[in-house]
Backbone as CSV, one residue per row, in Angstrom:
resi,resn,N_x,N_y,N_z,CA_x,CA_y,CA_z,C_x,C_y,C_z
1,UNK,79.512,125.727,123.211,79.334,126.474,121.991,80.426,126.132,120.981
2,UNK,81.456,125.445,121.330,82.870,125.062,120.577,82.639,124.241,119.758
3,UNK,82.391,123.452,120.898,81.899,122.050,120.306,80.652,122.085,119.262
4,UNK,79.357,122.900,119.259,78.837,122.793,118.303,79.378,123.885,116.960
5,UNK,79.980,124.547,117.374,80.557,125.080,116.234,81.795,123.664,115.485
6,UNK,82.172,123.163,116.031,83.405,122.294,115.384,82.134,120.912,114.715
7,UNK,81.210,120.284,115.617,80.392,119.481,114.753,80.082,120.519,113.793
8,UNK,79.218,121.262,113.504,79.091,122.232,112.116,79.399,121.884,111.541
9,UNK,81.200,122.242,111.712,82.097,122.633,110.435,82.614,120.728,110.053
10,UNK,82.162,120.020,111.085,82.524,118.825,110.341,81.548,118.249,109.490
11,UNK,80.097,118.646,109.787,79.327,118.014,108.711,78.947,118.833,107.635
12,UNK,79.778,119.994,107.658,79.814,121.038,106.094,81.057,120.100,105.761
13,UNK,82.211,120.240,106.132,83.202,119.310,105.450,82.839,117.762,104.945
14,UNK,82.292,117.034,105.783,82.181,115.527,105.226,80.903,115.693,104.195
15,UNK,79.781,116.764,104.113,78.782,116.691,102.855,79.340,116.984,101.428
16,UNK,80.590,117.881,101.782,81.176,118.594,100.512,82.505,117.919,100.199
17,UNK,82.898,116.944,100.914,84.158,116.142,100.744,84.085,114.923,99.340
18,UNK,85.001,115.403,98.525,84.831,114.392,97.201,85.445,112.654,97.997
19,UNK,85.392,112.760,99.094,85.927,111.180,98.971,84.635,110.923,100.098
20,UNK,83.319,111.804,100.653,82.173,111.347,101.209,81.355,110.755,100.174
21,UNK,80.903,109.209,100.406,80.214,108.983,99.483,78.809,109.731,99.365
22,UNK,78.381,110.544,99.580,77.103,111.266,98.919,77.178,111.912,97.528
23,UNK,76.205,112.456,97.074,75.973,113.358,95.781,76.382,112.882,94.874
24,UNK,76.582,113.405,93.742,76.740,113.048,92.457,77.887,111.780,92.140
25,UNK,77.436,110.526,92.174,78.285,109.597,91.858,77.582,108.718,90.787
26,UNK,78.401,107.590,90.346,79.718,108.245,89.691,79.613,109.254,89.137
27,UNK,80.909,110.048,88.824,81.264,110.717,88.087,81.915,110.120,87.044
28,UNK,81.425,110.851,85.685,81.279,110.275,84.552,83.230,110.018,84.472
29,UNK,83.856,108.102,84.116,85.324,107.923,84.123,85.693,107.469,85.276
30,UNK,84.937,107.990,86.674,85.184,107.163,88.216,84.906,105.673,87.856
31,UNK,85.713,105.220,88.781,85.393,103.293,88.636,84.647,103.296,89.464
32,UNK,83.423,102.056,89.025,82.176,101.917,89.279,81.911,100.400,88.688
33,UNK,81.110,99.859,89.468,81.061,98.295,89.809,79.560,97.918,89.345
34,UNK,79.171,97.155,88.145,77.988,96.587,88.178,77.791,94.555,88.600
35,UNK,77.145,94.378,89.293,76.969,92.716,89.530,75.285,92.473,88.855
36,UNK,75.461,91.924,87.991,74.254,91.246,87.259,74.116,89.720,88.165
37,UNK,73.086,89.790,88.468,72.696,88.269,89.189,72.259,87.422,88.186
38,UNK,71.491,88.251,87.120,70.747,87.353,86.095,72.010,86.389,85.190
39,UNK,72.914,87.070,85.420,74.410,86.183,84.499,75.541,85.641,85.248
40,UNK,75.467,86.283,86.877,76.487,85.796,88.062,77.945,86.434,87.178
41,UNK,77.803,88.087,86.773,79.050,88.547,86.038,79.066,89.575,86.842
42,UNK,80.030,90.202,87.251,80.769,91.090,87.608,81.655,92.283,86.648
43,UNK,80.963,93.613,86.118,81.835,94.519,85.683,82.580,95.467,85.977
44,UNK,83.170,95.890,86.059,84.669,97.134,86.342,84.519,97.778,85.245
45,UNK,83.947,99.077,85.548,83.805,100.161,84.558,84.901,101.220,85.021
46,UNK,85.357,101.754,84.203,86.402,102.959,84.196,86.865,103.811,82.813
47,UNK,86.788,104.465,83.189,87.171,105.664,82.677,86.478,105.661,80.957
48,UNK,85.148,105.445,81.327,84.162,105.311,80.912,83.231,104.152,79.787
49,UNK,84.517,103.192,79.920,83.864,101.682,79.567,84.345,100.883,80.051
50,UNK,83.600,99.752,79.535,83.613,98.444,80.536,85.013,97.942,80.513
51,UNK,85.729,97.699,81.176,87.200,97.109,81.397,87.403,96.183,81.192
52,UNK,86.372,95.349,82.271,86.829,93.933,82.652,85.523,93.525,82.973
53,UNK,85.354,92.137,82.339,83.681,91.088,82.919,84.425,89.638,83.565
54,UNK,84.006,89.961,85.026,84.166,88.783,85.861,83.306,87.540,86.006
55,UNK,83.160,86.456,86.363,81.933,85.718,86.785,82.427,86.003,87.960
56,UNK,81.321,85.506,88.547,81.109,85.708,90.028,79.860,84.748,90.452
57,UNK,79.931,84.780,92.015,78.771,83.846,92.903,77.959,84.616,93.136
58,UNK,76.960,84.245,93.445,75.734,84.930,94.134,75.195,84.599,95.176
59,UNK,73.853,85.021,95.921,73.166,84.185,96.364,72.525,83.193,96.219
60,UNK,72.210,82.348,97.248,71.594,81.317,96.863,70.216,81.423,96.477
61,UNK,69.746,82.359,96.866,67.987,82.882,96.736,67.980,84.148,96.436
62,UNK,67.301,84.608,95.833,67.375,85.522,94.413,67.243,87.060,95.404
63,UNK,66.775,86.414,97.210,66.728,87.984,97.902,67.779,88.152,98.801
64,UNK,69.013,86.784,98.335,70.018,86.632,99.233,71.014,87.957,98.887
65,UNK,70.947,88.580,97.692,72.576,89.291,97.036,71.681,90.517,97.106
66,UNK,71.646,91.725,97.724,70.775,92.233,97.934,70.744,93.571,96.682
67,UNK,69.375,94.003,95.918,69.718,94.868,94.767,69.617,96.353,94.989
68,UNK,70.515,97.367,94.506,70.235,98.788,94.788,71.713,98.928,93.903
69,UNK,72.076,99.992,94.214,73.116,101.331,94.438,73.716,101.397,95.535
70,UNK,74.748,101.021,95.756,75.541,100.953,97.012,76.727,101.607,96.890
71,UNK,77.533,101.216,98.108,79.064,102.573,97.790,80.012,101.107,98.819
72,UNK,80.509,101.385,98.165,82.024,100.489,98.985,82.781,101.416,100.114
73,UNK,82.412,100.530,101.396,82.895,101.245,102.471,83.993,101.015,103.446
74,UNK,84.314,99.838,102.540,85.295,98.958,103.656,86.035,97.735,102.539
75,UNK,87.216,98.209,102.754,88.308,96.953,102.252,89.439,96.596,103.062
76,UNK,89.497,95.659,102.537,90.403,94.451,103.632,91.252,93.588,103.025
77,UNK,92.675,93.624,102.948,93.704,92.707,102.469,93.637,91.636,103.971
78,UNK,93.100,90.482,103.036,93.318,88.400,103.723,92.371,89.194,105.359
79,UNK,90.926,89.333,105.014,89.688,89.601,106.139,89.973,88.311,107.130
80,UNK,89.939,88.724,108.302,89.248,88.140,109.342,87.481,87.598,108.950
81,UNK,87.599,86.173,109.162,86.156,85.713,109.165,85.262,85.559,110.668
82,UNK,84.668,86.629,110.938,83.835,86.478,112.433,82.985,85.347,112.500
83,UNK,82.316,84.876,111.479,81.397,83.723,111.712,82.175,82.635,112.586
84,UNK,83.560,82.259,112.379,83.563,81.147,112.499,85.098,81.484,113.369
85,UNK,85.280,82.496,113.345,87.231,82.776,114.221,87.888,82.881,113.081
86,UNK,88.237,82.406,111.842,88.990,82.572,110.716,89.844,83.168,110.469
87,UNK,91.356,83.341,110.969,92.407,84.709,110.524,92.442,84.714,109.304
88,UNK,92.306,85.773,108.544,93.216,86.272,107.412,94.249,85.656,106.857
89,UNK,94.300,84.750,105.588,95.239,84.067,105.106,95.409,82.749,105.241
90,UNK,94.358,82.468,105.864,94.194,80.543,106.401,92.919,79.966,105.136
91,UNK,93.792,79.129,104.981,93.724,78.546,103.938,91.583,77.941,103.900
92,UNK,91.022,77.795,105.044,90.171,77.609,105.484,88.852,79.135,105.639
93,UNK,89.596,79.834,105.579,88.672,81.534,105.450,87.863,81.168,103.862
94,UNK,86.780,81.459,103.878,85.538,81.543,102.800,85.509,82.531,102.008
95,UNK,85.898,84.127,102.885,86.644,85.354,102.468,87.724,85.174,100.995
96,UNK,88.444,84.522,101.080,89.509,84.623,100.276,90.605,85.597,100.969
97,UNK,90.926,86.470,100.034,92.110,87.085,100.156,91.641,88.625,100.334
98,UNK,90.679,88.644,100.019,90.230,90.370,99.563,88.660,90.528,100.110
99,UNK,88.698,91.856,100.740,87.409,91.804,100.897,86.722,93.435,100.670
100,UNK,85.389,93.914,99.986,85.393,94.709,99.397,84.095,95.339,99.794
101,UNK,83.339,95.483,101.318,82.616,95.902,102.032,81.782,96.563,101.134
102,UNK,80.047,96.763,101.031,79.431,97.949,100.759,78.357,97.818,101.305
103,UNK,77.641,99.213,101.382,76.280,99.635,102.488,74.826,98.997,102.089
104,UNK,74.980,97.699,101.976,73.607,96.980,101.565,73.120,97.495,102.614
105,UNK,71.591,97.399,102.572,70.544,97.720,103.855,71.009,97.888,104.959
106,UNK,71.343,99.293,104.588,72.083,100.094,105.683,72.889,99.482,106.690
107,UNK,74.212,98.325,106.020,74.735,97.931,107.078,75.791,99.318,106.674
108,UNK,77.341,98.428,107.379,78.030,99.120,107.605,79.424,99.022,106.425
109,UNK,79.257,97.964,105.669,80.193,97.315,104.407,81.001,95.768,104.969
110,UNK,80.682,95.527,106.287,80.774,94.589,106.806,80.061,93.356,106.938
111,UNK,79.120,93.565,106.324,78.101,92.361,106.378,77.834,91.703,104.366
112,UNK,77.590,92.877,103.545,77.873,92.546,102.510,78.778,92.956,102.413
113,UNK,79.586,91.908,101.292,80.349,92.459,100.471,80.816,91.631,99.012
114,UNK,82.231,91.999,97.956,82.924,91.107,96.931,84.178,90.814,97.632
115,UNK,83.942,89.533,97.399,85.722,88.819,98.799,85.782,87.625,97.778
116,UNK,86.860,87.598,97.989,88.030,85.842,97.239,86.694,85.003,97.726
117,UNK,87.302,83.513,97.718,87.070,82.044,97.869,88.164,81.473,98.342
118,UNK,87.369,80.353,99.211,88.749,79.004,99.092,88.055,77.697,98.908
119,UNK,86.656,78.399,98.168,86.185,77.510,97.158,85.581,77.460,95.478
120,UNK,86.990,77.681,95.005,86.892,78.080,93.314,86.132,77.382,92.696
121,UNK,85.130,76.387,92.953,84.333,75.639,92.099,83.047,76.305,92.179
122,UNK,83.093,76.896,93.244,81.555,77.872,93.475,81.267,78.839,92.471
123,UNK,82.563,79.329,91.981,82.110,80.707,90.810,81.386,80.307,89.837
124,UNK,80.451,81.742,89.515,79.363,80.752,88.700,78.281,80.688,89.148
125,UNK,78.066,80.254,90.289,76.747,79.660,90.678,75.982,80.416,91.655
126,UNK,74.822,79.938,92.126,73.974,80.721,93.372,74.144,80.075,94.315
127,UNK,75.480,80.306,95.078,75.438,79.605,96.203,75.825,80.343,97.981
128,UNK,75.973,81.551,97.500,76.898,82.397,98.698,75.298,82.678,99.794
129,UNK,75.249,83.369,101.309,74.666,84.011,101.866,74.046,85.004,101.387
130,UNK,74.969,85.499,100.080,74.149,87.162,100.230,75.259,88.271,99.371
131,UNK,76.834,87.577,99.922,77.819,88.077,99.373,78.161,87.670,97.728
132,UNK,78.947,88.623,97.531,79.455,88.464,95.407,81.129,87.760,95.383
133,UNK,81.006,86.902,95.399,82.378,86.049,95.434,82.880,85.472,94.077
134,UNK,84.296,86.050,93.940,85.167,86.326,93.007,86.637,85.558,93.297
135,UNK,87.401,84.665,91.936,88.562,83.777,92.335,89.074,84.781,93.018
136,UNK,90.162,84.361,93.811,91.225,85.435,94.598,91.927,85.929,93.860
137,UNK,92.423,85.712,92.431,93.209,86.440,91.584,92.168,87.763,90.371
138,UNK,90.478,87.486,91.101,90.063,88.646,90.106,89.843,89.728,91.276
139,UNK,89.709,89.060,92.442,88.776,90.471,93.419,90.476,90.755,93.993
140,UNK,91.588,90.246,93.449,93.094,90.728,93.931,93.034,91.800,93.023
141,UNK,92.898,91.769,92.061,92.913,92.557,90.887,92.639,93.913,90.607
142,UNK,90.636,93.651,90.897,89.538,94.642,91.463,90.081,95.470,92.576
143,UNK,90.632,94.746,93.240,90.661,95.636,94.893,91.944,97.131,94.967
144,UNK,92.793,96.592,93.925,93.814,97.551,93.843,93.494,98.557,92.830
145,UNK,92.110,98.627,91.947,91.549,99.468,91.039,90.097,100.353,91.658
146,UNK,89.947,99.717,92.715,88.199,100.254,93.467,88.290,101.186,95.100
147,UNK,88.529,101.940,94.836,88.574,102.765,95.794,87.569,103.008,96.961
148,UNK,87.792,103.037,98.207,86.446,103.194,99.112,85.472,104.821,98.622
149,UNK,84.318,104.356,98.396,83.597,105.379,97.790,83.033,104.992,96.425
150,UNK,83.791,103.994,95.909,83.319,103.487,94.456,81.901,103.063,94.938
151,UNK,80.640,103.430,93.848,79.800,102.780,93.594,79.609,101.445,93.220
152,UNK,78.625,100.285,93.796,78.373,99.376,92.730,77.175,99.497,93.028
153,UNK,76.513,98.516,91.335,74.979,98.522,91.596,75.156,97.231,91.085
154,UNK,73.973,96.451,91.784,73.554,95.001,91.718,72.266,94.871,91.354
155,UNK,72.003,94.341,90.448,70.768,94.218,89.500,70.385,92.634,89.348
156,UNK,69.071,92.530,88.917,68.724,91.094,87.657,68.599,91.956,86.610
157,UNK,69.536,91.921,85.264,68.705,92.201,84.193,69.137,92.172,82.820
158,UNK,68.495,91.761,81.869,68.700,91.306,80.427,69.200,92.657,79.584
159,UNK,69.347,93.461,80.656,70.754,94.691,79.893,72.057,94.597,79.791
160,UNK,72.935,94.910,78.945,74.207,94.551,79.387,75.290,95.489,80.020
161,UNK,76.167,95.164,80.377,76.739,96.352,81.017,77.308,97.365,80.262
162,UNK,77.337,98.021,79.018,77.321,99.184,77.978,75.944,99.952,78.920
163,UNK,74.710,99.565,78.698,73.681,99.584,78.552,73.073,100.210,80.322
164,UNK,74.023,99.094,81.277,73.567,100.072,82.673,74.403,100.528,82.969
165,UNK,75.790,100.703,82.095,76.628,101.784,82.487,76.328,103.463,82.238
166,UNK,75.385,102.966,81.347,75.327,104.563,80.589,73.809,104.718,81.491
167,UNK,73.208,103.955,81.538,71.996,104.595,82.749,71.768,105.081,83.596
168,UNK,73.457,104.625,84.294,73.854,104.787,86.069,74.778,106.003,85.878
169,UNK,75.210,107.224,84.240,75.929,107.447,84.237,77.776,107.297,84.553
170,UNK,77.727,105.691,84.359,79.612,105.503,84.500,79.687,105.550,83.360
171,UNK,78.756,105.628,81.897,79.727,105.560,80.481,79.026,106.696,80.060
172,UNK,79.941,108.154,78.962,79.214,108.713,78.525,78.086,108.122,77.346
C-alpha cells in the first residue's frame, strides 16, 4: 500500500513538474528550436525572437530527419559513438563535440539528435542518417543555451522562422 501510495505521489509530481516535458510548451520567451529541412537552417528562438540562424545537415532522404514537435531529452559534452566504439573527443567520432538528444518516434533522445561533425564540409547538405548536424563551434554554442526539456520542431516549409515561431507559440 506504500509503495502505491509513493508511485501516486510520483506521477502527480513528474505531470506537474515545470522541468517534465509535458503540457504547455513552449512557454511564450522559453528557448525553443526550429530545423527547416526545406533550407538545412537551424533556429534558436528565445526570449521571444529569433536569436540565431544556423545551417545545418540533414537527412539524406526527405523521411531520414524525422518531422513533428519533439523535446530534447538528452545532452552530452564529446558523445560516445555506439555505431562504431568511438570515445568522446577522438578526432574520428561523426558526433562532434556536442550532442543534443530528442524523442523522435518515440525513441529515447538517443537515437535522434543535433551533434557537432568531424566532417565540416557536410553542413549544408542532405547527407546525415536522420540526425541535424551542426559545426562544433555552433551546436557548442546551442548546447550551453538549450536546456533538457527545450522543444524543437522540424519541418519542410516555405515559412520562415518569425512565422513558425509565432505558430508554435515561441514568439508573441
Amino acid at each position: 500500500m506504500i509503495m502505491l501510495k509513493f508511485a501516486a505521489a510520483a506521477v502527480m509530481f513528474l505531470s506537474f513538474s515545470p522541468i517534465w516535458p509535458l503540457g504547455t510548451n513552449p512557454l511564450p520567451g522559453d528557448p525553443f528550436l526550429i530545423v527547416n529541412k526545406r533550407t538545412n537552417e537551424v533556429a534558436f528562438i528565445q526570449d521571444h525572437k529569433v536569436q540565431n540562424v544556423i545551417t545545418a545537415a540533414t537527412g539524406k532522404t526527405d523521411d531520414l530527419t524525422p518531422e513533428g514537435l519533439f523535446t530534447v531529452t538528452v545532452k552530452a559534452a564529446d558523445p560516445y559513438y555506439r555505431k562504431k566504439d568511438i570515445k568522446g573527443g577522438d578526432p574520428l567520432n561523426p558526433l562532434g563535440t556536442r550532442w543534443m538528444g530528442f524523442d523522435a518516434k518515440e525513441t529515447d533522445g538517443r537515437i535522434y539528435g543535433i551533434h557537432g561533425t568531424n566532417d565540416p564540409s557536410s553542413i549544408g547538405r542532405y547527407v546525415s542518417n536522420g540526425c541535424i548536424r551542426l559545426q562544433n563551434e555552433a551546436v557548442e554554442s546551442l548546447y550551453e543555451s538549450v536546456p533538457i526539456g527545450t522543444k524543437i520542431l522540424v519541418v519542410t516549409s516555405t515559412k520562415n522562422f518569425d512565422e513558425l515561431g509565432k505558430e508554435y507559440g515561441a514568439i508573441k
